[in-house]
N, C-alpha and C positions, 0 to 999 in steps of 0.2 A: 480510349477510343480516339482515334486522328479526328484532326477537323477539316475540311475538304482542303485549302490550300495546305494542309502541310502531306494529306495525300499524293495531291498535285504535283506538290514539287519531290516528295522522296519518287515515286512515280517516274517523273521525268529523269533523275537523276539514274537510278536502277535501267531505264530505256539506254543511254547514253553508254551508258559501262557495259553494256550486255552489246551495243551496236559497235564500241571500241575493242571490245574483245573478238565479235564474230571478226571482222575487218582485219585484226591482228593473224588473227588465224587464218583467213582465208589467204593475206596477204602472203603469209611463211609458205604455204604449200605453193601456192602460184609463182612465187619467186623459185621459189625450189625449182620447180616442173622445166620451168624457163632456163634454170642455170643450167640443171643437168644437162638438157635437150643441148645448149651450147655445147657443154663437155664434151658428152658423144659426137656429136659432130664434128667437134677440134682431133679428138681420138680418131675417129674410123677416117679422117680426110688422113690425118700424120702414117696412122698403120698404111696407104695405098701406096700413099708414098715412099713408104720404106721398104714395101715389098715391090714397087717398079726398080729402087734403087741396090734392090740387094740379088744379083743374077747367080750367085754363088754366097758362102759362109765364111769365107776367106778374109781372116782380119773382122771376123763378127762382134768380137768382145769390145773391139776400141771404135767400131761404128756404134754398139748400142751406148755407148758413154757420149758419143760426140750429140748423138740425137739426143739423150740424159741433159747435155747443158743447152741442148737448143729448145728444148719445148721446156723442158719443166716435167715430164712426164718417163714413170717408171716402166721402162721394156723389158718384158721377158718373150726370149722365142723358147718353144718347144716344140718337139720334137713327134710325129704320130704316135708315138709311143708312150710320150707323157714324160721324157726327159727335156730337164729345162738344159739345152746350148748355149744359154744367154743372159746374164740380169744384169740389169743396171746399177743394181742398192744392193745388190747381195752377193757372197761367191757360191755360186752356181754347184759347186761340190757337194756344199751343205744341204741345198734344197732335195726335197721328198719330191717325189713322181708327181706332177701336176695332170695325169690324164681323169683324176677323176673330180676334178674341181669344176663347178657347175658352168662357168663360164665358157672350158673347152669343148667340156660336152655339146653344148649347145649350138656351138660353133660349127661342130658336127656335120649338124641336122639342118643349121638357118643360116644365114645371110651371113651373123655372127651372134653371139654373145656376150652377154652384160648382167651385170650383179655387183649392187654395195655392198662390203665387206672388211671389216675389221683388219687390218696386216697387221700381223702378230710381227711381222720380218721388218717392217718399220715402224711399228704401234702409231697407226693413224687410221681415218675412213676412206677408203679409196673405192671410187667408181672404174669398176675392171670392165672392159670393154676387150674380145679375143677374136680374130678372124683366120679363116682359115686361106691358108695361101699357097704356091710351088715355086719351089726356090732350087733352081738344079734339078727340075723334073723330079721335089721328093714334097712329099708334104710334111708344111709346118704350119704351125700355129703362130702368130704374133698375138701378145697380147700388151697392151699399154691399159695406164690406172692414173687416173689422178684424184689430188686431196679433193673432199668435199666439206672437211671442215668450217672451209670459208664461208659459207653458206649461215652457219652461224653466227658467225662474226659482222655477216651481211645483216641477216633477220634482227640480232639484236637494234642495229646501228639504225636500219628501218622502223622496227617496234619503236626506238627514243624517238624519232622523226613523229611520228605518225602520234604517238603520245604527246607531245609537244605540241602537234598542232588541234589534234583534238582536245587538247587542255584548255589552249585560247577558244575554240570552239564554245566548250563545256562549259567557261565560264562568262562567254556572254549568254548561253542559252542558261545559263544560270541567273542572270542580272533580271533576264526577260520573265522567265518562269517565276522569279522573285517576287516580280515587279507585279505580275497577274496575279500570283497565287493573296499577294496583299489586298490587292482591289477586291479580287475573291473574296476573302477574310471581310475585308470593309463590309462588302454590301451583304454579306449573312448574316453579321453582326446587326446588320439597321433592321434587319428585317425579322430578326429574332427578339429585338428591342419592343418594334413592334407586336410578332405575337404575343409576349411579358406584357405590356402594355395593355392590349384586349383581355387576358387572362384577369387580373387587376381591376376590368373594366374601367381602364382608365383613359381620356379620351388618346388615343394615336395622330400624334401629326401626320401629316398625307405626308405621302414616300414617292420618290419620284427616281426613276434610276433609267440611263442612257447606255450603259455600258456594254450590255449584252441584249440579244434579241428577248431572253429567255426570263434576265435579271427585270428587262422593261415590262415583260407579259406577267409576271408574276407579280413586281409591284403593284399592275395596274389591275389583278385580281383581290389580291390583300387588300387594297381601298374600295374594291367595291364591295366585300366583307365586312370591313368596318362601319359601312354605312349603312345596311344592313343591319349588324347588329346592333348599332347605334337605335333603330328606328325601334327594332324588336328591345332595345332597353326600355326605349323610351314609352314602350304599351305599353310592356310590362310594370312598369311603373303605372299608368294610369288604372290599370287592369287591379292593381296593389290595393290603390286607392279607392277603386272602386267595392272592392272586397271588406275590408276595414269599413266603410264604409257599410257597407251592408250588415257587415256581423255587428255594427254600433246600434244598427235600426233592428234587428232582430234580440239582442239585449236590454233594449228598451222596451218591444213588446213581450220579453219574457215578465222582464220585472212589472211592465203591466198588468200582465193577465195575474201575475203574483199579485198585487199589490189589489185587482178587483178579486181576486177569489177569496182573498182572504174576507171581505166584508160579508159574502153570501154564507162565509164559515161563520163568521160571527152573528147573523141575523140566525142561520139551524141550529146554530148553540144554543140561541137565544130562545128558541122555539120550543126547544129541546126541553130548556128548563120551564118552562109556560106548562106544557104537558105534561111535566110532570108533578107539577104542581096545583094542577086541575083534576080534581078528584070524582067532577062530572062525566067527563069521559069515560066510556065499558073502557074495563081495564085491557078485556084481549086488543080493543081497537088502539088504546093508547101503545101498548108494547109494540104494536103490528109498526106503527108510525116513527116511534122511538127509535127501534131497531134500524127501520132506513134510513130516517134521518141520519142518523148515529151513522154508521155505515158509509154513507154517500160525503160527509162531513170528512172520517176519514180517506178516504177516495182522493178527494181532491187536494187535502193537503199530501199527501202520498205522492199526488200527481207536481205538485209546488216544489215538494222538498227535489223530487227527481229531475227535474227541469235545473233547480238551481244547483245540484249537484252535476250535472251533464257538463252545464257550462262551466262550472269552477274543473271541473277534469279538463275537460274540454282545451282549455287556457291556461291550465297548469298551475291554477289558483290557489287549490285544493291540499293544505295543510295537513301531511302525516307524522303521526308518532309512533315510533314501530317498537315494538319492546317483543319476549320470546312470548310467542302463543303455542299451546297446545293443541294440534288441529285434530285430534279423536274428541277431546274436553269439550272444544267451539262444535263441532259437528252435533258433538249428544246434547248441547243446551239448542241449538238451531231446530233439532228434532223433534225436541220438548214446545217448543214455541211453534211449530209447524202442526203436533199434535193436535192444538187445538182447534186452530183451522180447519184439520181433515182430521176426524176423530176416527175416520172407517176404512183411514189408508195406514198401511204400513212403509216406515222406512229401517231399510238394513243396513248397518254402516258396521263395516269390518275393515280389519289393519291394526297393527302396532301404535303404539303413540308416535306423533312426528312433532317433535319442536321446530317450529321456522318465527323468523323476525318479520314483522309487521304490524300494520295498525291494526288495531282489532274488530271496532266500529267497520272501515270499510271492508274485511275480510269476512267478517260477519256477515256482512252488507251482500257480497259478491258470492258468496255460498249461498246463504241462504236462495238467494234469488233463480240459481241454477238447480236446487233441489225444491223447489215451490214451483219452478215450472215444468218440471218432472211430474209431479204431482197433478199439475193440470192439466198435461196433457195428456196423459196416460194413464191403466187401471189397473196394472198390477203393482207387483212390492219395487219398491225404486230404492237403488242400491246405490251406497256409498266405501267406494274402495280405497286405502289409505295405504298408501307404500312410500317408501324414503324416496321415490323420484317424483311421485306423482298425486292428484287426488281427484279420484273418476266419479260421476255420477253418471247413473246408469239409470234407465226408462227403459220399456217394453210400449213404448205408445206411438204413436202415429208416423214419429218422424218428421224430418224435415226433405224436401227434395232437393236434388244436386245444384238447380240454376238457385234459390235460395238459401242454400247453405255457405254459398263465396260473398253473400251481402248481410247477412243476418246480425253484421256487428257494427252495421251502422247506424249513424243516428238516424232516428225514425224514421227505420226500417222496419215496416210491417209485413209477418206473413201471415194472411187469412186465410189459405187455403184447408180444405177441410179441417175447420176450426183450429189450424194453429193460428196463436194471437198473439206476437210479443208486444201489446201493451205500452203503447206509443213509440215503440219501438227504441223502448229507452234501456231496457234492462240489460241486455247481452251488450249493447254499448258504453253503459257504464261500467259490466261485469269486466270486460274487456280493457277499460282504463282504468279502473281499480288495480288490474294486476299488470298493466304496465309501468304502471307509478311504482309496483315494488318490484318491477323486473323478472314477475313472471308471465309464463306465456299461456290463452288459452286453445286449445287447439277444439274442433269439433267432429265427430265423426257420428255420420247418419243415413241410415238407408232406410229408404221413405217405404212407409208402409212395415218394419223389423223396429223402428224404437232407434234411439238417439244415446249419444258416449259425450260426455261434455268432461272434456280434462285439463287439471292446471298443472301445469309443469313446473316446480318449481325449484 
């Protein structure tokens, strides 16, 4: 690809050679136009004259030679009949009938005629020019021809002339075009330095250019650009900081609310064992208390573990070891441990075995969580599909709808509507960074009110 001044300058060059050539040309014809137009006119003045001078034929062959060395020009007379009486170049014996040569013909009919034509009788270009005239009250024809060869020998010797001087031409308007197309080059150069320079975000020296209206209007846009995005660096930097900043004070209250839950965990432990070790207590009221305690205990470190799990995903924290799992193997032990939970639901998991590489804990982690909220959100058999591209769970239950289906994988992201509940809105956002960390994707598909398709592509 050209760069503007070397466009420029082939440009001007191609202009020059194309304006040297029309010129050559127009020059050759127009000189032409001009000579002939002399010719004939030297022609039909010399034929008037020859025919005021010739009252008779008498002695014809040693006038047409004397007129031969006076003009320069080849005479033939002929005769109405188209026999030649007369030549200057030729003997006249040997010539063929000249009544049907276009020149006499014409001669005829008009004023006179004329035609360039090849003589085969002297092998040159001759401009025939023939009138018709009365010589002895009989009709003849004059006809005189001269070379037009010269005419070339002219146009040449003019083309050198004209090439010559448009060369000096050509090669100052070459010096000048040079001389711009460089400055040209200069100030694109500075100014592509400079967008390199913003690209980089690096700071740009202010640019300053005189040279063209266009070169001044454009540098003195590019600076106001830079200062601008100078401005817009420079929020966005504070805006940085002020972000880091936040997510420092929001880590700090994660680890706090960890660091207090854990004591109220440790006081129901503690409760836990007290009750059970109080034999006062009705036994149905002890288990009734047990059971919540127990329960609520789990709950909240459930609720710890997945907070500090969010943020190690979250932040890239988060430590995998990926070795071959068996994903029918991990699905049937998920199942088993799901069972007990919902002892009165069923789950269906069909497919082939799939080996894929990953950590097991969080693929565990990330399944399980998508077939337990299958589970709770819906009442029929919830289905797990296992094919070499993909692995579906499938619900028959409420659904999600279309405006919270584009948000449901963020962090705490809640939807409550008719009791769906993602549960601080953690699980489909970890489920979701769990399979980005191994470079799978999840996709969801749901139509609210037919039941939910939760698929991981892997």
């Amino acid at each position: 690809m050209l760069k503007i001044h070397q466009l420029f300058l082939r440009s001007f060059i191609f202009i020059f050679l194309s304006i040297l050539l029309l010129i050559s040309i127009v020059v050759y014809f127009w000189s032409k136009s001009i000579y002939l137009d002399q010719i004939e006119k030297n022609i039909l003045s010399n034929i008037d004259t020859l025919s005021i001078s010739l009252p008779n034929l008498k002695n014809i062959d040693q006038k047409v030679l004397e007129i031969k060395k006076a003009t320069n020009l080849r005479v033939t007379i002929i005769d109405k009949n188209g026999i030649v009486v007369a030549e200057s170049d030729e003997d006249k014996t040997l010539m063929e009938n000249h009544g049907n040569r276009e020149e006499i013909i014409d001669a005829k009919y008009k004023a006179y005629g004329e035609i360039e034509r090849h003589s085969n009788t002297v092998d040159k270009d001759l401009l025939y020019i023939a009138k018709e005239v009365t010589i002895d009250e009989k009709v003849y024809y004059i006809r005189m021809s001269s070379e037009i060869t010269t005419i070339k020998e002219y146009f040449i010797k003019l083309t050198l002339q004209l090439i010559g001087i448009f060369s000096i031409f050509l090669l100052l308007a070459f010096i000048v075009s040079y001389y711009i197309s460089d400055k040209i080059r200069h100030e694109t150069e500075n100014i592509l330095n400079f967008l390199i320079n913003l690209t980089k975000k690096k700071d740009p020296t202010n640019m300053s250019s005189f040279y063209t209206q266009e070169f001044f209007t454009i540098n003195k846009l590019l600076n106001k650009v830079a200062i601008k995005l100078q401005k817009k660096e420079k929020s966005k930097a504070k805006h940085t900081a002020k972000l880091k900043l936040a997510n420092k004070q929001k880590d700090e209250i994660i680890s706090a609310i960890s660091h207090e839950f854990k004591n109220p965990i440790a006081i129901i432990t503690g409760y836990v064992q007290t009750l059970q070790n109080d034999k006062d207590l009705p036994i149905q009221m002890r288990d009734k208390f047990l059971t919540k305690i127990d329960s609520n205990a789990n709950k909240m470190t459930q609720i710890i573990d997945k907070l500090r799990l969010a943020l190690k995903l979250e932040e890239g924290r988060e430590n995998i070891e990926k070795r071959e799992l068996d994903l029918k193997n991990l699905c049937e032990i998920i199942s088993i441990d799901l069972k007990d939970k919902y002892p009165n639901r069923t789950i269906e998991i069909s497919g082939e075995k799939k080996s894929i590489q990953g950590d097991d804990t969080l693929i565990s982690m990330a399944i399980s969580n998508l077939i337990e909220n299958a589970l709770k959100y819906s009442e029929g058999t919830v289905k797990v599909e296992i094919t070499n591209e993909y692995l579906k769970v499938i619900d028959t239950g409420i659904g999600i709808s279309e405006t919270d289906l584009l948000k449901i994988t963020r962090k705490f992201y809640r939807v409550s509507q008719n009791g769906w509940n993602n549960s601080l809105g953690l699980g489909l956002f970890i489920v979701n960074s769990i399979l980005n960390l191994h470079n799978f994707k999840l996709q969801i598909g749901s139509v609210y009110g037919k039941g939910s398709e939760f698929i991981i592509k892997y």
